[in-house]
ZALUM-440671 format. One record per atom (N, C-alpha, C): residue in three letters; x, y, z. Coordinates in steps of 0.001 Angstrom, whole numbers, plus 500000, padded with zeros to 6 digits. Example, Ala and Ser with C-alpha at 12.3 -4.5 7.8 and 13.67 -1.06 7.14 Angstrom:
% residues 2
ALA513190494310507800/ALA512300495500507800/ALA513200496700507800/SER512850497750507080/SER513670498940507140/SER512900500030507870/
***
This chain:
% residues 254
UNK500847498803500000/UNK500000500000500000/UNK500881501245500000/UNK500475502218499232/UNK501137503645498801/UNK500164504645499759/UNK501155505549500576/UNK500570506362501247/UNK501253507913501058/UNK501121508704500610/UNK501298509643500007/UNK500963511062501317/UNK502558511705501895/UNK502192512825502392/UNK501589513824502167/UNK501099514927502115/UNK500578515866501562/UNK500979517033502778/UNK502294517716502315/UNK502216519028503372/UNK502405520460502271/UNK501306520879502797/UNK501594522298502412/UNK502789522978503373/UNK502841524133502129/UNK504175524971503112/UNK504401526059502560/UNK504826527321503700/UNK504720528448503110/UNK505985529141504026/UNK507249529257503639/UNK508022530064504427/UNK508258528696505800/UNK508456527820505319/UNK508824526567506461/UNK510697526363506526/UNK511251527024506218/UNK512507526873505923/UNK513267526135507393/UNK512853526816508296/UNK513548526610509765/UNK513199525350510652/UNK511615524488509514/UNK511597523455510278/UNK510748522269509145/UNK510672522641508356/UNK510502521807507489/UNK511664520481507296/UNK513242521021507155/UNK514256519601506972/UNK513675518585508292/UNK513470519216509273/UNK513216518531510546/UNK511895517543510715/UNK510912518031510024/UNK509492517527509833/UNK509603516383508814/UNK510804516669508011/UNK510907515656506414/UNK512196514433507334/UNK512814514379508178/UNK513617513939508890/UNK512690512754509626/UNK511749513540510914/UNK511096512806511269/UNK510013511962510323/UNK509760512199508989/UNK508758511647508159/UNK509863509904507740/UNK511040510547507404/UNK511957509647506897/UNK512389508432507894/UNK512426508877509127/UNK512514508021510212/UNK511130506914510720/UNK510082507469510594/UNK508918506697510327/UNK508804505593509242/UNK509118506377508050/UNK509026505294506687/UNK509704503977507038/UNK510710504426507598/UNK512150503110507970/UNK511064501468508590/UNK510078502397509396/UNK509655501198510042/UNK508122500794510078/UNK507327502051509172/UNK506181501587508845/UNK505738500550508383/UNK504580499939508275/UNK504495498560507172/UNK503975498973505979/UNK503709500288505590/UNK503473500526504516/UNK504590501826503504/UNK503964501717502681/UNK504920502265501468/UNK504798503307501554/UNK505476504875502438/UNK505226506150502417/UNK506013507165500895/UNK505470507769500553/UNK506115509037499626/UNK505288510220500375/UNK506218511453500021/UNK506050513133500206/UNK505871513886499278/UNK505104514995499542/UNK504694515862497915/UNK504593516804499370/UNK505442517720498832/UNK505796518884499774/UNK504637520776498852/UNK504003521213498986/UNK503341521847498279/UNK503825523133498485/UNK504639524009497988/UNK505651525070498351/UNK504507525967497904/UNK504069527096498812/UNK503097528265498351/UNK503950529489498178/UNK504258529199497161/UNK505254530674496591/UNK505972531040497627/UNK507236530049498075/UNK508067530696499546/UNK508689531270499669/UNK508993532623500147/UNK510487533858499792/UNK511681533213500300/UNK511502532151501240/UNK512715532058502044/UNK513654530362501510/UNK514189529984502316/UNK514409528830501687/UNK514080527672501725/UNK512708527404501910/UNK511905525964501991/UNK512360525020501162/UNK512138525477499245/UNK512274524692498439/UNK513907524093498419/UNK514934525016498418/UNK516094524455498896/UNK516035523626499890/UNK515857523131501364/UNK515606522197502213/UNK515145520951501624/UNK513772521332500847/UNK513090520259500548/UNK513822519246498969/UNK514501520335498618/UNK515103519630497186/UNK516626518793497773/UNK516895519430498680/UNK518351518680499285/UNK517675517338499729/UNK516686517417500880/UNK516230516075501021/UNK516094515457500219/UNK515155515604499045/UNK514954514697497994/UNK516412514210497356/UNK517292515013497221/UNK518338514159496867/UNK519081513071497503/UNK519042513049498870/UNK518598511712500288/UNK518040510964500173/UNK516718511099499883/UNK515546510290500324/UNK514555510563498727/UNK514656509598497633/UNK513727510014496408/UNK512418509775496614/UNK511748509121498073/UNK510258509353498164/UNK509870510758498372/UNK510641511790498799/UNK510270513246498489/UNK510350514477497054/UNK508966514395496945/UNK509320515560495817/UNK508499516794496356/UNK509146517920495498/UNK509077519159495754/UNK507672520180494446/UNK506754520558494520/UNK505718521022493996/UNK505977522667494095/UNK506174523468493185/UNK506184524863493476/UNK505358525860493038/UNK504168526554494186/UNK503506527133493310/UNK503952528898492866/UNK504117529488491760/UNK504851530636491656/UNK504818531829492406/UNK503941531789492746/UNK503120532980494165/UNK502571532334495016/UNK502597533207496348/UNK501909532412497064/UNK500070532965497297/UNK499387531570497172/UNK498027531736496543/UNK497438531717498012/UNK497693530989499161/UNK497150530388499825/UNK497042528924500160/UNK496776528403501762/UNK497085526888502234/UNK496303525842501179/UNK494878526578500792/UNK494122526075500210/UNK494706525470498798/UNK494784526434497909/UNK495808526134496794/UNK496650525420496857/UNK497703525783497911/UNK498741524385498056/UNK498169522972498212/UNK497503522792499253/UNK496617521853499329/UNK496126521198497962/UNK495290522077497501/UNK494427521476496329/UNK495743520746495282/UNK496671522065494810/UNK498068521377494110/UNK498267519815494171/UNK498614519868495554/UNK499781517944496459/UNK498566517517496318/UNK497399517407496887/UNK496610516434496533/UNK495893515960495192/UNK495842516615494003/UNK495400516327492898/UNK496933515757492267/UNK497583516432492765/UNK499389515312491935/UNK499209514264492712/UNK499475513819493620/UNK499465512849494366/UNK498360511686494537/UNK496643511918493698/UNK496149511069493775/UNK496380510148492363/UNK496908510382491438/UNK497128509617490566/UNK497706508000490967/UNK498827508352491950/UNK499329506356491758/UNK499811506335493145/UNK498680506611494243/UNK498744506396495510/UNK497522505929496170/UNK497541504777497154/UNK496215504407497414/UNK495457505953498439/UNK496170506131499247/UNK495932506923500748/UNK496445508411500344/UNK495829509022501047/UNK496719510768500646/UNK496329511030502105/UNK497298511512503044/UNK497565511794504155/UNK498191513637504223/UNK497040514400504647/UNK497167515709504381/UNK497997516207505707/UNK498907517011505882/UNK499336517125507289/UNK499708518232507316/UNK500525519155508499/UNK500573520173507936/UNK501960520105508115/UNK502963521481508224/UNK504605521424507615/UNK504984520897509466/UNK504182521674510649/UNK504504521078512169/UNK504554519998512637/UNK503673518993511662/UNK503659517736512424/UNK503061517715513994/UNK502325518939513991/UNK501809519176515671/UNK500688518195515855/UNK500326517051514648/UNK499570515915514905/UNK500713514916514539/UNK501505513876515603/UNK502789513354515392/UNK502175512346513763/UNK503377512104513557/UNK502689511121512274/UNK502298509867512622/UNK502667509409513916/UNK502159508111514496/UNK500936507924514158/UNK500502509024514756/UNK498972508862515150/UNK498005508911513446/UNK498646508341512600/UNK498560507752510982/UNK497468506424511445/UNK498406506012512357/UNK497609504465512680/UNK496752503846513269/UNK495794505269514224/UNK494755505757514303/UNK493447505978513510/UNK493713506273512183/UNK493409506749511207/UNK493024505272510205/UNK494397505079510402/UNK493952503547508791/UNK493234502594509060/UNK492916502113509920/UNK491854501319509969/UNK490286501427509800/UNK490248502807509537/UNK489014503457509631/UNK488747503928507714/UNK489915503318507336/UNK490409503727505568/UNK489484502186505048/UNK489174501330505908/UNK488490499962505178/UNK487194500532504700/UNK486288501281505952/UNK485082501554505231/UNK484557503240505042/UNK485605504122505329/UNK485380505696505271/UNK486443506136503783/UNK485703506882503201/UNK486822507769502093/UNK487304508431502858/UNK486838509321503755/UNK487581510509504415/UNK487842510159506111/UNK488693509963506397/UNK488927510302507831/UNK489761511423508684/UNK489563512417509516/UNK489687513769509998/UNK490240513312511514/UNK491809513537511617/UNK492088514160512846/UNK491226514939513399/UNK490908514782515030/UNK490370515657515402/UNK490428516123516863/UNK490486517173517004/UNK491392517760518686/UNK489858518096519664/UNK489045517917519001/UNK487884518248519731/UNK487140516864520758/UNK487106516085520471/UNK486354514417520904/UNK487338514031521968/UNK488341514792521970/UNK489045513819523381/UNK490213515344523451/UNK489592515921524235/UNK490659516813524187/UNK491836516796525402/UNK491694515606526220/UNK493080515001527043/UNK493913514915526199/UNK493889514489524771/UNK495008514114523818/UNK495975515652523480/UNK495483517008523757/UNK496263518151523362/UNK497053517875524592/UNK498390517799523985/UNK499447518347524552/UNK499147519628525086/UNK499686520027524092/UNK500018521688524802/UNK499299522683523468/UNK498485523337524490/UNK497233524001524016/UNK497852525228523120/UNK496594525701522378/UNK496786526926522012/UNK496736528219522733/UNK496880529565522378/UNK496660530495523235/UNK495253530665523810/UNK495066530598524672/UNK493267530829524919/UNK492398531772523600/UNK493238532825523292/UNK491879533740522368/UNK492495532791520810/UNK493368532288520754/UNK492689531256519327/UNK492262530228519450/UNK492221529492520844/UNK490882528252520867/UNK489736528795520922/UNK489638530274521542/UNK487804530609521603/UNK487646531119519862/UNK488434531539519490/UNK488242532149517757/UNK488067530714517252/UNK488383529307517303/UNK488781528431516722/UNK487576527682516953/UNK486917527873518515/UNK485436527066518890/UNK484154527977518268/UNK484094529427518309/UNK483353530477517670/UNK483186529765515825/UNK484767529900515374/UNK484211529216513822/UNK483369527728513825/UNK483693526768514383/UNK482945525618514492/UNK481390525615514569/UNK481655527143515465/UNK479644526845515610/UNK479332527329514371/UNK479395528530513635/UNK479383529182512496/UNK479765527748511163/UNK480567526890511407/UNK480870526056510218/UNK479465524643510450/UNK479228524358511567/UNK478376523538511960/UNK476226523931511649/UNK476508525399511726/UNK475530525811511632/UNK475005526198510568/UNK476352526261509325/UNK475993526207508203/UNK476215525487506900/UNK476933524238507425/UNK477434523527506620/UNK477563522132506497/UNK478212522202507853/UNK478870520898508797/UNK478361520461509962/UNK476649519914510120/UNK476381519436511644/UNK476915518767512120/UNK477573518197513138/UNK477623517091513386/UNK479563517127513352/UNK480011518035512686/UNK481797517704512957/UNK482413518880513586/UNK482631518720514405/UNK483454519282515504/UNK484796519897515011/UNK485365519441514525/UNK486747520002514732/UNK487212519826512829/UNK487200520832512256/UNK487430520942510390/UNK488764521198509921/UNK489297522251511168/UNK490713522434510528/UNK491863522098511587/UNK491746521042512245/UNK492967520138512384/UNK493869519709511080/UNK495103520038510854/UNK495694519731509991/UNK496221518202509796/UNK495301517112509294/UNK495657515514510007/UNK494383514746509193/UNK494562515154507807/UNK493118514288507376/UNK493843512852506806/UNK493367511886506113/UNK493612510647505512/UNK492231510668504397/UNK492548510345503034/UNK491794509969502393/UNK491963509353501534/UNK491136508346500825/UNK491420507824500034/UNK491362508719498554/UNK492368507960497841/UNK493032508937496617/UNK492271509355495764/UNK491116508094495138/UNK490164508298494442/UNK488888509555494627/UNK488832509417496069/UNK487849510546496817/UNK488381511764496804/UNK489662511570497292/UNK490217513045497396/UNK490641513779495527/UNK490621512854494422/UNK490684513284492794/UNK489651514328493085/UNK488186513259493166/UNK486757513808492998/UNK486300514721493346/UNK487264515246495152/UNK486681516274495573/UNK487202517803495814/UNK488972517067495003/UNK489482518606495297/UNK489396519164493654/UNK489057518352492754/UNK489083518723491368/UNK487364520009491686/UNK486663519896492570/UNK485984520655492300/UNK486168522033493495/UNK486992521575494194/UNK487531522811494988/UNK487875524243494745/UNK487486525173495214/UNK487968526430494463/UNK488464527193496013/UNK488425527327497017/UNK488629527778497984/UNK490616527800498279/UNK491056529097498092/UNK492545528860498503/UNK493078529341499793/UNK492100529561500614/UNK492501529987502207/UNK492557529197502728/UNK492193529724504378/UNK492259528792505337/UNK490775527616505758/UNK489785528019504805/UNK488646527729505022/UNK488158526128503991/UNK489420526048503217/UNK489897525006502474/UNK489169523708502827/UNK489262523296504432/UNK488992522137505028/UNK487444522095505002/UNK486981523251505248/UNK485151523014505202/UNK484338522928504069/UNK485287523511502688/UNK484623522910501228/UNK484995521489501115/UNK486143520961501011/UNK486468519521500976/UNK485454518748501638/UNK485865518998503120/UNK484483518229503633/UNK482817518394503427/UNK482649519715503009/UNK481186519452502322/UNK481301519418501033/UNK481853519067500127/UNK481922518525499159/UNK481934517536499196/UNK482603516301499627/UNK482665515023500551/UNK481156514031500863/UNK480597515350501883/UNK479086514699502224/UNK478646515313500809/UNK478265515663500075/UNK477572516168498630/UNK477606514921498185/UNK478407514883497537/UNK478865513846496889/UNK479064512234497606/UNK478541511921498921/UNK477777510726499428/UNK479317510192499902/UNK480054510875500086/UNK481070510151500746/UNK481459509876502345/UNK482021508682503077/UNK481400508705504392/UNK483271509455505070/UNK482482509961506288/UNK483175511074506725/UNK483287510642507759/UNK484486510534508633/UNK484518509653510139/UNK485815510810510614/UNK485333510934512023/UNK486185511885512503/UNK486749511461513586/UNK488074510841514382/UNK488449510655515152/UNK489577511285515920/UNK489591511220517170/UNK490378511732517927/UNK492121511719517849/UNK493009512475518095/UNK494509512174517812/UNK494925513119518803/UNK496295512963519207/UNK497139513747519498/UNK497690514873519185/UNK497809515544519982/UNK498314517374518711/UNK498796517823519802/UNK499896518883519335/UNK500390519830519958/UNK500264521720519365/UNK500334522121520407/UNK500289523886519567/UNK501977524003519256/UNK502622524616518038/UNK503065524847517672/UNK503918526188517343/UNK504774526874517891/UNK504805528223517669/UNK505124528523516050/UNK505764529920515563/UNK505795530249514491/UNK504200529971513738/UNK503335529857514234/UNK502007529792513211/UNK501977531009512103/UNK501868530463511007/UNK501296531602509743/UNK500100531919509844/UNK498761531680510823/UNK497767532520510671/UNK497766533900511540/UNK497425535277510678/UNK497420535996510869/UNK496065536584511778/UNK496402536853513333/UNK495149536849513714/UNK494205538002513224/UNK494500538918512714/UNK493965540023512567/UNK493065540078511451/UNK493711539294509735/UNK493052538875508732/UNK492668537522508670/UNK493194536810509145/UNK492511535827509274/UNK491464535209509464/UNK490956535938510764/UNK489341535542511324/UNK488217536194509783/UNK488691537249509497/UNK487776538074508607/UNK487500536820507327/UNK489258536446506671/UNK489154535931505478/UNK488731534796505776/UNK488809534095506843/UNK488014532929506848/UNK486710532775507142/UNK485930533829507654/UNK484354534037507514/UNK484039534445506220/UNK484406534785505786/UNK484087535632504477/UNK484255534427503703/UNK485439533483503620/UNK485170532257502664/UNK484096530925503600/UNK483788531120504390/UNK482799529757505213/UNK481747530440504433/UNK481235532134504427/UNK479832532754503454/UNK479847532117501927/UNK481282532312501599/UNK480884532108500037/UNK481115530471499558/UNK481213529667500755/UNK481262527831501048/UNK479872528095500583/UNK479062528578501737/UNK477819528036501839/UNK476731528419500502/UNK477250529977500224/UNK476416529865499073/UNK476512529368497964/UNK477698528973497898/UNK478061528031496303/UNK477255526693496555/UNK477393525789498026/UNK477114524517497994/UNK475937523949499279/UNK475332525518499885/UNK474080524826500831/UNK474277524247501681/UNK473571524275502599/UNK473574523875503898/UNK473905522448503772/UNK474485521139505070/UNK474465519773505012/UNK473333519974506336/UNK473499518720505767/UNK472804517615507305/UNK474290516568508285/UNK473515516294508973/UNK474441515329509857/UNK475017514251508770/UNK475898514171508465/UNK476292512346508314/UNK477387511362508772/UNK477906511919509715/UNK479136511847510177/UNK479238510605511137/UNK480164510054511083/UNK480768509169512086/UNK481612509509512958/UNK481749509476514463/UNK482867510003515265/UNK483573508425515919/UNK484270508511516654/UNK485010507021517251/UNK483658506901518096/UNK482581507285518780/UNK481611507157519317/UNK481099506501518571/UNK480472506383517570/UNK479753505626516605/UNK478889506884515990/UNK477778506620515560/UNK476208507376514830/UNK476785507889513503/UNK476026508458513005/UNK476088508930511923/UNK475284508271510564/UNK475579508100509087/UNK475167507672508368/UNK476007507269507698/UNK475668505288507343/UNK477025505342505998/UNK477065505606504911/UNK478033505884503950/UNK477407506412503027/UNK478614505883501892/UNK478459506073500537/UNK479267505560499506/UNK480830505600499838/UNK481693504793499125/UNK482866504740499066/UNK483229504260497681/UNK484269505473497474/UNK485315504678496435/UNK485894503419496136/
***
């Protein structure tokens, strides 16, 4: 089985070799077949150098460059539409690894009967290490109700950076993606339920991370402003979700 990283990255220069280090040290002893697709969002600094030295180390890493930087979303959409061609799994993560990659194996067993499965910091939140600042978990619980209330019943936690999907699902659903912010994770996933795919969200490990690229100031704005123009392109959902609790609805698979 082919499992295919997916990290976006934007200005990761200072910890990206380190994140591709620990990825490389995993592969050694996984039982499955890992590759990297590193998604460079137009980086000023020296990411793509890091990431091209590795690859000359390690040839399961390649390097994706987009010419400007568009946004996480874009990068995203990029690594995962290259990467679903001749990989079973596409494992989206972000450049911190603040969800360890262990916790992969959490995740795959839940790949037998879900297209999509979602890290998630909300269902067991003993598993956070070490928290965020208080005013971006309340900005971070504030969007949930706003993403839940208009999109997403039923899933708790959208932009943990820690999804797994299968390759075929993830072709189908980022080929119709248009979102290049941070709001990226709540079209995928309602595109996902649209399109009858089953959505299971389970609990993982995470840590807060310093150096974060979201900007608190534009951020909150640009990501309401794209959850408005989610909803009017693609309408409200209903519940269909699976959590490690059980309920939900099953629904098609690739």
């Amino acid at each position: 089985m082919v499992i295919e990283i997916i990290i976006p990255a934007y200005n990761e220069e200072k910890r990206i070799g380190g994140t591709l280090e620990r990825l490389r040290a995993y592969a050694s002893v996984c039982r499955w077949t890992m590759r990297v697709t590193v998604a460079d969002d137009g980086s000023t600094d020296g990411t793509a150098r890091v990431v091209e030295d590795m690859a000359a180390q390690w040839p399961a890493v390649r390097l994706l460059r987009l010419e400007k930087n568009r946004g996480k979303g874009a990068a995203v959409r990029t690594g995962m539409l290259a990467a679903a061609a001749d990989a079973d799994l596409l494992l989206l993560s972000d450049a911190d690894l603040a969800a360890p990659i262990e916790e992969i194996e959490k995740l795959l067993p839940h790949a037998e009967h879900a297209a999509v499965i979602i890290g998630s910091r909300a269902l067991d939140r003993t598993l956070i290490r070490i928290h965020q600042p208080m005013h971006r978990e309340v900005m971070g619980m504030v969007y949930n109700l706003f993403v839940q209330a208009l999109l997403l019943p039923g899933l708790w936690d959208t932009q943990c950076g820690f999804k797994l999907f299968r390759a075929a699902a993830a072709k189908d659903i980022f080929e119709e993606c248009r979102t290049d912010g941070f709001s990226y994770d709540v079209e995928a996933l309602r595109l996902a339920v649209q399109k009858g795919y089953t959505v299971e969200e389970i609990p993982v490990a995470w840590s807060h991370m310093e150096e974060s690229r979201v900007r608190l100031v534009s951020a909150p704005w640009n990501m309401f402003s794209e959850l408005w123009t989610i909803y009017r392109r693609l309408g409200r959902g209903r519940r269909v979700f699976r959590s490690c609790a059980g309920g939900g609805f099953p629904r098609r698979n690739p």
